[in-house]
MDAnalysis code that builds the backbone (N, CA, C; Angstrom):
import MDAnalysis as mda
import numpy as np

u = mda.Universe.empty(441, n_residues=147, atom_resindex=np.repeat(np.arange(147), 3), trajectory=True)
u.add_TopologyAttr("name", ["N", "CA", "C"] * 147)
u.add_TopologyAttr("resid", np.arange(1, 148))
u.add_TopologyAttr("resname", ["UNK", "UNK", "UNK", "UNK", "UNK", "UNK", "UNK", "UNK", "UNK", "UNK", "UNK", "UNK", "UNK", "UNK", "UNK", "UNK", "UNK", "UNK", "UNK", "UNK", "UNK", "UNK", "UNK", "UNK", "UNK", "UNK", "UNK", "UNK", "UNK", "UNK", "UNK", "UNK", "UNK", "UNK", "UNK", "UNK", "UNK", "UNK", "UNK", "UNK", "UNK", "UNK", "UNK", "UNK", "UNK", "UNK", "UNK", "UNK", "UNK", "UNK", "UNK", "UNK", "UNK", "UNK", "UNK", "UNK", "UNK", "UNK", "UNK", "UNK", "UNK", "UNK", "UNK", "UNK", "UNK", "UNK", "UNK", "UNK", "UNK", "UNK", "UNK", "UNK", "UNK", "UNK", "UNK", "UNK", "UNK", "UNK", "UNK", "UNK", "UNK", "UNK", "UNK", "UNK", "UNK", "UNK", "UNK", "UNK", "UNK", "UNK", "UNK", "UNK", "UNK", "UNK", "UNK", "UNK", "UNK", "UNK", "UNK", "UNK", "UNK", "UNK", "UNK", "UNK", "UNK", "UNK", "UNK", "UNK", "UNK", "UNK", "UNK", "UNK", "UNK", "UNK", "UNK", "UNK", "UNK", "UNK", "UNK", "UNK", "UNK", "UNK", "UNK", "UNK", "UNK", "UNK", "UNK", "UNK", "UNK", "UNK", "UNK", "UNK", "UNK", "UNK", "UNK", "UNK", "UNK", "UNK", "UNK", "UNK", "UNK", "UNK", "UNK", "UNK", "UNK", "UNK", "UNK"])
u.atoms.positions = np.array([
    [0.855, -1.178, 0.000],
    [0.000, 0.000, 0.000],
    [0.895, 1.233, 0.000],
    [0.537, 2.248, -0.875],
    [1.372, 3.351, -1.085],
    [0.773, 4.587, 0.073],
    [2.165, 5.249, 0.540],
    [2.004, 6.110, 1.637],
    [0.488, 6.928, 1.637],
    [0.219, 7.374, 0.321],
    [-0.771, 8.272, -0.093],
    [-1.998, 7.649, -0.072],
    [-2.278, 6.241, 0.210],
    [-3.577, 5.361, 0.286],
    [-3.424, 5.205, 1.577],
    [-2.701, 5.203, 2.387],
    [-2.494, 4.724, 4.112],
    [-2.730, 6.315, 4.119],
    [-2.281, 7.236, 3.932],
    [-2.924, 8.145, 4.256],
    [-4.590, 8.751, 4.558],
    [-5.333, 8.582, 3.503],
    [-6.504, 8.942, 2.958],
    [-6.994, 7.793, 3.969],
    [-6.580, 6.604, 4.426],
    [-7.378, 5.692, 4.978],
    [-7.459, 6.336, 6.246],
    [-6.458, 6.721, 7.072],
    [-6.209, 6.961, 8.137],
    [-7.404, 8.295, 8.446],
    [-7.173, 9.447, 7.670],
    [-7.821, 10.296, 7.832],
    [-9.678, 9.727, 7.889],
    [-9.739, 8.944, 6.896],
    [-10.765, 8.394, 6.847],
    [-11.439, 7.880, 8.113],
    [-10.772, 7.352, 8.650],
    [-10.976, 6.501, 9.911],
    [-11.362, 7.807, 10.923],
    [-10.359, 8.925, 11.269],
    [-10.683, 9.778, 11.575],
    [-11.647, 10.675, 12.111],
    [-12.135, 10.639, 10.733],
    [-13.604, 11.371, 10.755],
    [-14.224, 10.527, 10.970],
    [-14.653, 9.310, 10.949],
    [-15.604, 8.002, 11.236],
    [-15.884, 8.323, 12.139],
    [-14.787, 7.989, 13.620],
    [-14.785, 8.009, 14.707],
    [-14.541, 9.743, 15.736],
    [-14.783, 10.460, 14.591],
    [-15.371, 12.208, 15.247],
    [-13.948, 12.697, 15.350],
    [-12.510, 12.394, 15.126],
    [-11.737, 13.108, 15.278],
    [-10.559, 13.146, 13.751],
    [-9.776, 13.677, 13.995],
    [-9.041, 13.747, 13.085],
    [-7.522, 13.201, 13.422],
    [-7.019, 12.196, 12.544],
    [-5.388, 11.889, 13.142],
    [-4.542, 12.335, 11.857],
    [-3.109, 12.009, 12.399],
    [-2.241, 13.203, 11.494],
    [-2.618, 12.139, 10.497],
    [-1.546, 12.684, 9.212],
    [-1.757, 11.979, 7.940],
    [-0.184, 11.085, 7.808],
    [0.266, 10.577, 8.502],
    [1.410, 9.785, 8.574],
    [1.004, 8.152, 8.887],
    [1.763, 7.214, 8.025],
    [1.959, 6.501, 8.110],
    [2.420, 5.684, 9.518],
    [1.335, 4.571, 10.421],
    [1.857, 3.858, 11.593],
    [3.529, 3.602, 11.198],
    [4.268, 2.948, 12.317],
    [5.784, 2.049, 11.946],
    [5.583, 1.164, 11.256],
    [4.583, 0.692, 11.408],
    [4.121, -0.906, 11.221],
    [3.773, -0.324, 9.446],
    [3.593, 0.482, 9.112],
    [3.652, 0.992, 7.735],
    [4.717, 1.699, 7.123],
    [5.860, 1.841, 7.815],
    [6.830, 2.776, 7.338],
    [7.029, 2.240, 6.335],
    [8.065, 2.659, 5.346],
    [8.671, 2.407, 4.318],
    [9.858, 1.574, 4.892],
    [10.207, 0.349, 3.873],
    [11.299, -0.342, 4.753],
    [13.015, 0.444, 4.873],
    [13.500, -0.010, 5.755],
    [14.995, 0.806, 6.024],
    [14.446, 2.250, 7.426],
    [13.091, 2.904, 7.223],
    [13.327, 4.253, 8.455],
    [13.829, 3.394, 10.026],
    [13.776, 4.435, 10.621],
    [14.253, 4.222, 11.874],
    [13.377, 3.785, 13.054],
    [11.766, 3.583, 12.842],
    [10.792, 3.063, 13.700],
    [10.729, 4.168, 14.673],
    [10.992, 4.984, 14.200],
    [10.401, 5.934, 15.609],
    [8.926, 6.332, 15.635],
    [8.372, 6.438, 16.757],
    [6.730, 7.041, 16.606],
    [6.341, 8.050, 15.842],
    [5.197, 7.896, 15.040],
    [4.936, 8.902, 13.950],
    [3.879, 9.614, 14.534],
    [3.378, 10.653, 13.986],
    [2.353, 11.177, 14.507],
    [0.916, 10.656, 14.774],
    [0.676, 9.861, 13.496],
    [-0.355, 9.231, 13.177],
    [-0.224, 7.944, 14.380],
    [0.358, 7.035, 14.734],
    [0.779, 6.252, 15.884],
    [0.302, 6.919, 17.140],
    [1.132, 8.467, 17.188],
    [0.585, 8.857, 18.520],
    [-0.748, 9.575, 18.396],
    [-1.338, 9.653, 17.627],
    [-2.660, 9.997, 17.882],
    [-3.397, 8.625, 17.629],
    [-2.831, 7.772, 17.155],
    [-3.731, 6.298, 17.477],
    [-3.947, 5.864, 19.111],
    [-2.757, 6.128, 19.923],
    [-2.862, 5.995, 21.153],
    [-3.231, 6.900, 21.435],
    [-3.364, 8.074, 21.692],
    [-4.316, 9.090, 22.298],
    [-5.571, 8.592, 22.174],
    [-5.851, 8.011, 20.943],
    [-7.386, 7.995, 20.962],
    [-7.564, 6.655, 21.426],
    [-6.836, 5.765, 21.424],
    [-6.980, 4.743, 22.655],
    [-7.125, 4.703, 23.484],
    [-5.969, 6.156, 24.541],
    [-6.340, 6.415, 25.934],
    [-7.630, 7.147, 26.068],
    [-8.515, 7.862, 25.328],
    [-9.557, 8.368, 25.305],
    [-10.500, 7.509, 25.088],
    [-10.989, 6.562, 24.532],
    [-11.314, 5.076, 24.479],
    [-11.999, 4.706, 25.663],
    [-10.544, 4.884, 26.405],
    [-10.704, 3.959, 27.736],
    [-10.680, 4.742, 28.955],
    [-11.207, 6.105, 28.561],
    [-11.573, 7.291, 29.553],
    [-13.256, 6.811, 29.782],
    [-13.247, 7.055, 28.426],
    [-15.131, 6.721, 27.835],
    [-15.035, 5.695, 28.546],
    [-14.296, 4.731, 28.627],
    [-14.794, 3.833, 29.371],
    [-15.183, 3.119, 30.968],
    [-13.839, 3.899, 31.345],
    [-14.346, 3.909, 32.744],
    [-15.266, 4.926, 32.965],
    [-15.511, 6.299, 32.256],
    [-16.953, 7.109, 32.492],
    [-18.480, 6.524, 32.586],
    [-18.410, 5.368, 31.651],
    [-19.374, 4.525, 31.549],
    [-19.499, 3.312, 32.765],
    [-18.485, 3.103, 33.204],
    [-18.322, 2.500, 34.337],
    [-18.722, 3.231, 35.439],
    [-18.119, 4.145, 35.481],
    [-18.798, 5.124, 36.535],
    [-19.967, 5.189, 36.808],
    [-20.788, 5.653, 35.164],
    [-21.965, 6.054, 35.397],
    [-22.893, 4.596, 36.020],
    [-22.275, 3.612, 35.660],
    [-23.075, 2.244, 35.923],
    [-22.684, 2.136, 37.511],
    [-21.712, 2.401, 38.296],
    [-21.549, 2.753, 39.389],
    [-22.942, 3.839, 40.055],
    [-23.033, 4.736, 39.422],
    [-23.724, 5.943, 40.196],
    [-25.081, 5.154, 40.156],
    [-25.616, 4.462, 38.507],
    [-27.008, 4.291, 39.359],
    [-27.071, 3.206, 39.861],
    [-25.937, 2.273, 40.520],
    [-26.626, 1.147, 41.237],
    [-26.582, 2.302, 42.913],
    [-26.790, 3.276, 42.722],
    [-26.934, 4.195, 44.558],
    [-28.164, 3.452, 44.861],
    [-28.155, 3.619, 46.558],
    [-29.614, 3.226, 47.282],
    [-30.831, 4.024, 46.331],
    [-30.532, 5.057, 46.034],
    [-31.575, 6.133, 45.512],
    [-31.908, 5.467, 44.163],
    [-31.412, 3.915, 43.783],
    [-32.006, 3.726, 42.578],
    [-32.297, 2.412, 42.544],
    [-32.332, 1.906, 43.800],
    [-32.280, 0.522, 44.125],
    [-34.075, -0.095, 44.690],
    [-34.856, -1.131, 43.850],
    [-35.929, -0.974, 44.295],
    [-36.278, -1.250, 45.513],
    [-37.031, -0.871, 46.003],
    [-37.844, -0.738, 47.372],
    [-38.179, -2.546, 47.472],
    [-38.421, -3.256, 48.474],
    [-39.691, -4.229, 48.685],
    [-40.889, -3.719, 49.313],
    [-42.200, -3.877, 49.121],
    [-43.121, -3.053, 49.344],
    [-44.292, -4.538, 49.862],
    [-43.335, -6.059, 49.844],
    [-44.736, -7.175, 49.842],
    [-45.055, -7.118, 51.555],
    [-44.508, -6.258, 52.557],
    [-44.928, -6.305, 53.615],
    [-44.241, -4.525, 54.198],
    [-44.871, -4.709, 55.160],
    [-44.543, -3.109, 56.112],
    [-42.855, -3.386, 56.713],
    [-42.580, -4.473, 56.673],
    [-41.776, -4.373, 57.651],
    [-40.434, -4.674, 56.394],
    [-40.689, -5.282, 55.523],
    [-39.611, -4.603, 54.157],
    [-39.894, -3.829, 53.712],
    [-40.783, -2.842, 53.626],
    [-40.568, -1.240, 53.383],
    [-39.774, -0.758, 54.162],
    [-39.742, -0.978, 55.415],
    [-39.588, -0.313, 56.544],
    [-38.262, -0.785, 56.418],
    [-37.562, -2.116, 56.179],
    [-35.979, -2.067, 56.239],
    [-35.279, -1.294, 55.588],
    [-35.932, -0.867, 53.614],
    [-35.597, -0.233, 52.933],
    [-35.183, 0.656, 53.005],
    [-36.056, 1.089, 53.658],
    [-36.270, 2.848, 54.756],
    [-35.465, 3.123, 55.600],
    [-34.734, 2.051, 56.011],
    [-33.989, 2.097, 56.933],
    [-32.428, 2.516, 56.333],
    [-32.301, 1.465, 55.297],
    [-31.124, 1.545, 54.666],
    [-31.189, 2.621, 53.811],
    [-31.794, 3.019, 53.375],
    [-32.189, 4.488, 52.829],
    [-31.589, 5.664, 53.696],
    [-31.846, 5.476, 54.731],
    [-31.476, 6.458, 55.930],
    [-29.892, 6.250, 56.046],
    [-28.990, 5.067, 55.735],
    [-28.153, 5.006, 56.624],
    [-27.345, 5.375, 55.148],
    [-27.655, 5.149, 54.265],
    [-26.756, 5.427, 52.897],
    [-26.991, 6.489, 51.792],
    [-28.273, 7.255, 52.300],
    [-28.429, 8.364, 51.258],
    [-28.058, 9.497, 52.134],
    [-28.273, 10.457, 51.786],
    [-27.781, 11.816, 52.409],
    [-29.037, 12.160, 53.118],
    [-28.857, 13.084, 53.670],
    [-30.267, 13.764, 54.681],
    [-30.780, 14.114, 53.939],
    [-30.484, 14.775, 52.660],
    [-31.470, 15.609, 52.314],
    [-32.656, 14.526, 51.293],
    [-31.705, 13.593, 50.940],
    [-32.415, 12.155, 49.461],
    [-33.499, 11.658, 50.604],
    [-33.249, 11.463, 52.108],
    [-34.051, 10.502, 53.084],
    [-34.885, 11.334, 53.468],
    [-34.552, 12.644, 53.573],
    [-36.408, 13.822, 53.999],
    [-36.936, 13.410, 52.733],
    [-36.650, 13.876, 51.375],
    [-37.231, 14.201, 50.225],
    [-38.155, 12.443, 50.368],
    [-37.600, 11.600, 50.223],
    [-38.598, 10.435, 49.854],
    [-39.560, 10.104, 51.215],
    [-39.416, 10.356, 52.460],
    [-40.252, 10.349, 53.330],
    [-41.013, 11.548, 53.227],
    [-40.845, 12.797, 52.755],
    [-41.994, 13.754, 52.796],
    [-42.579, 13.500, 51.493],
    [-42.135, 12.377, 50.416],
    [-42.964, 11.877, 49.009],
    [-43.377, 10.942, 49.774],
    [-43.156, 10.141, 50.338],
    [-44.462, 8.962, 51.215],
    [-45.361, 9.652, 51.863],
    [-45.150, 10.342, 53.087],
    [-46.418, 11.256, 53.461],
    [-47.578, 11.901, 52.426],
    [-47.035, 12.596, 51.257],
    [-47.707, 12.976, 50.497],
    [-48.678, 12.229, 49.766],
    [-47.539, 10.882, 49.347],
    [-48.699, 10.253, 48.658],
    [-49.722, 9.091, 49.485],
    [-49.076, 9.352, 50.578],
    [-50.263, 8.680, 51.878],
    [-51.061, 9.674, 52.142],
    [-51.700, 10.291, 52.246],
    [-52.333, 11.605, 51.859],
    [-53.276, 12.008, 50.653],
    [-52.500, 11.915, 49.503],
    [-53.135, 11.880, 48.162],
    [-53.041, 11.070, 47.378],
    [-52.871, 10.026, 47.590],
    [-52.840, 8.866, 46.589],
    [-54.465, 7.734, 47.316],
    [-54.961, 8.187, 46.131],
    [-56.361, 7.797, 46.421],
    [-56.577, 6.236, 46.534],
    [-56.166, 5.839, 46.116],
    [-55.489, 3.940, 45.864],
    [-55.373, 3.271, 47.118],
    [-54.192, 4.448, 47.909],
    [-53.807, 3.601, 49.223],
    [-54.300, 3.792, 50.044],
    [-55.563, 4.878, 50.520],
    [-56.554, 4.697, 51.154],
    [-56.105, 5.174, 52.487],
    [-54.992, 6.361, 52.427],
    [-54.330, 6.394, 53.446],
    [-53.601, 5.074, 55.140],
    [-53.529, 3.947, 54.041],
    [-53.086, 3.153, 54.416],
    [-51.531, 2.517, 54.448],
    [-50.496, 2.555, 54.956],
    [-49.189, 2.516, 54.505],
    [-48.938, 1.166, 54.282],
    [-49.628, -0.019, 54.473],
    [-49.328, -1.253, 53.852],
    [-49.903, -1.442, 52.580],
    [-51.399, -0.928, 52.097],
    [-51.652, -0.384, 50.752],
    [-50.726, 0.216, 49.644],
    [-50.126, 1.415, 50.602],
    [-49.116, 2.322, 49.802],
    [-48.031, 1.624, 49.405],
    [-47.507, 0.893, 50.278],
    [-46.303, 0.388, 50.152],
    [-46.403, -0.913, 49.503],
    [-47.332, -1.248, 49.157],
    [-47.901, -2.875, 48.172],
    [-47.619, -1.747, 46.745],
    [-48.225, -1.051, 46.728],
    [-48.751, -0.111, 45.406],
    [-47.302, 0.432, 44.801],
    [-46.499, 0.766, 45.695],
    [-44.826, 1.454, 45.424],
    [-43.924, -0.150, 45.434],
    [-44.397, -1.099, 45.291],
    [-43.143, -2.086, 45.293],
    [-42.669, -2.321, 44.159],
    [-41.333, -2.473, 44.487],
    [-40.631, -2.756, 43.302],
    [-40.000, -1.050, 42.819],
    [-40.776, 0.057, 43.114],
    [-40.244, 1.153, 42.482],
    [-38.963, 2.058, 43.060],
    [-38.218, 2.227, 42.665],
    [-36.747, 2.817, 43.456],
    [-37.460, 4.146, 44.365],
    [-36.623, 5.096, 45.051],
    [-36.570, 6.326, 45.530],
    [-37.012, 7.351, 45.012],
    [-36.086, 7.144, 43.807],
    [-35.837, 7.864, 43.125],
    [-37.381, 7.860, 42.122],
    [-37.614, 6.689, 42.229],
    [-39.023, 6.598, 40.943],
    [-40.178, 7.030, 41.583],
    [-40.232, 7.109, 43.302],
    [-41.496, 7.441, 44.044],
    [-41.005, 9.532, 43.966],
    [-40.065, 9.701, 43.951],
    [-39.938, 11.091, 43.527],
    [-40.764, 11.459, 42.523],
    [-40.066, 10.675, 41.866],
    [-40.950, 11.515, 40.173],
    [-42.195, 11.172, 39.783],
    [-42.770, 9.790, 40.334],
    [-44.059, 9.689, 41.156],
    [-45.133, 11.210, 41.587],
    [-44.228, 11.696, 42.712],
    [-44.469, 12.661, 43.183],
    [-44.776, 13.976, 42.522],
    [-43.442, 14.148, 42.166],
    [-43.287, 15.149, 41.044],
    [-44.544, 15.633, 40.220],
    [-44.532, 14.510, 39.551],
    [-45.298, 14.669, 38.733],
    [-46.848, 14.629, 39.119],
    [-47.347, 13.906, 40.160],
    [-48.460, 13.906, 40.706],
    [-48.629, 15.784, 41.161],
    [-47.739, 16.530, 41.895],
    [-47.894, 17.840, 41.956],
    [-48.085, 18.837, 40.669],
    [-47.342, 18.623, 39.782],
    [-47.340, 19.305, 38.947],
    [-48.304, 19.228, 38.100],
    [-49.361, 17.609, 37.870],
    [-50.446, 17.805, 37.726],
    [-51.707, 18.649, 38.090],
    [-51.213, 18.797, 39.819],
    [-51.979, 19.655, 40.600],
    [-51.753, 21.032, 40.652],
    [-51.011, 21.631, 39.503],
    [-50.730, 22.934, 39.687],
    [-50.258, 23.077, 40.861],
    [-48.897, 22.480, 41.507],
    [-48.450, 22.781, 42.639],
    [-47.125, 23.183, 42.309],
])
């Protein structure tokens, strides 16, 4: 393959993948006899390798963040596994995540016409749904209400 086709490929590739690398030939493409030293095109192959694998632990991360308590479902088939939930809720979310979903249980023990202001009702009716999902539950139940 002639320098000027490893070129055009490279660039090619480039833009595929949203960036641009130089227009030089890898080592592994030099012309035979150079000296193997890193070309440009090489080091922007590894750059975009180490960027690769930025994306990738970011994605790791993010798969980290939502296994939080705040996204973890509730059990709701009795009072007294709500109530552990609740517990561990308390001991691993922040003060402010453990008011917010206990003043969204009050509320919707209150206005959630279903549970009959009953908290083993309520909590049959919320099983299975994370913290985070009885929020927006909430949320959205207010904002229906012009609240």
């Amino acid at each position: 393959m002639k320098s000027i086709d490893v070129a055009i490929a490279v660039f090619a590739l480039g833009l595929c993948s949203g960036s641009v690398l130089a227009l030089e030939p890898t080592p592994a493409q030099e012309e035979p006899g150079s000296d193997g030293a890193m070309t440009a095109a090489a080091a922007a192959a590894e750059a975009q390798e180490q960027q690769d694998a930025q994306g990738d632990s970011e994605r790791l991360r993010h798969k980290d963040r939502a296994l939080t308590v705040m996204d973890q479902p509730l059990d709701g088939s009795s009072i007294e596994a709500f109530t552990a939930g609740l517990e561990r809720l308390d001991k691993e979310a922040s003060e402010k995540e453990y008011r917010s979903v206990m003043s969204a249980l009050d509320f919707l023990l209150f206005y959630d016409i279903g549970a009959k202001r009953d908290k083993a009702t309520l909590y049959s009716r919320l099983n299975g749904n994370s913290p985070n999902q009885i929020l927006a539950k909430v949320h959205e139940t207010r904002k229906g209400n012009g609240r």
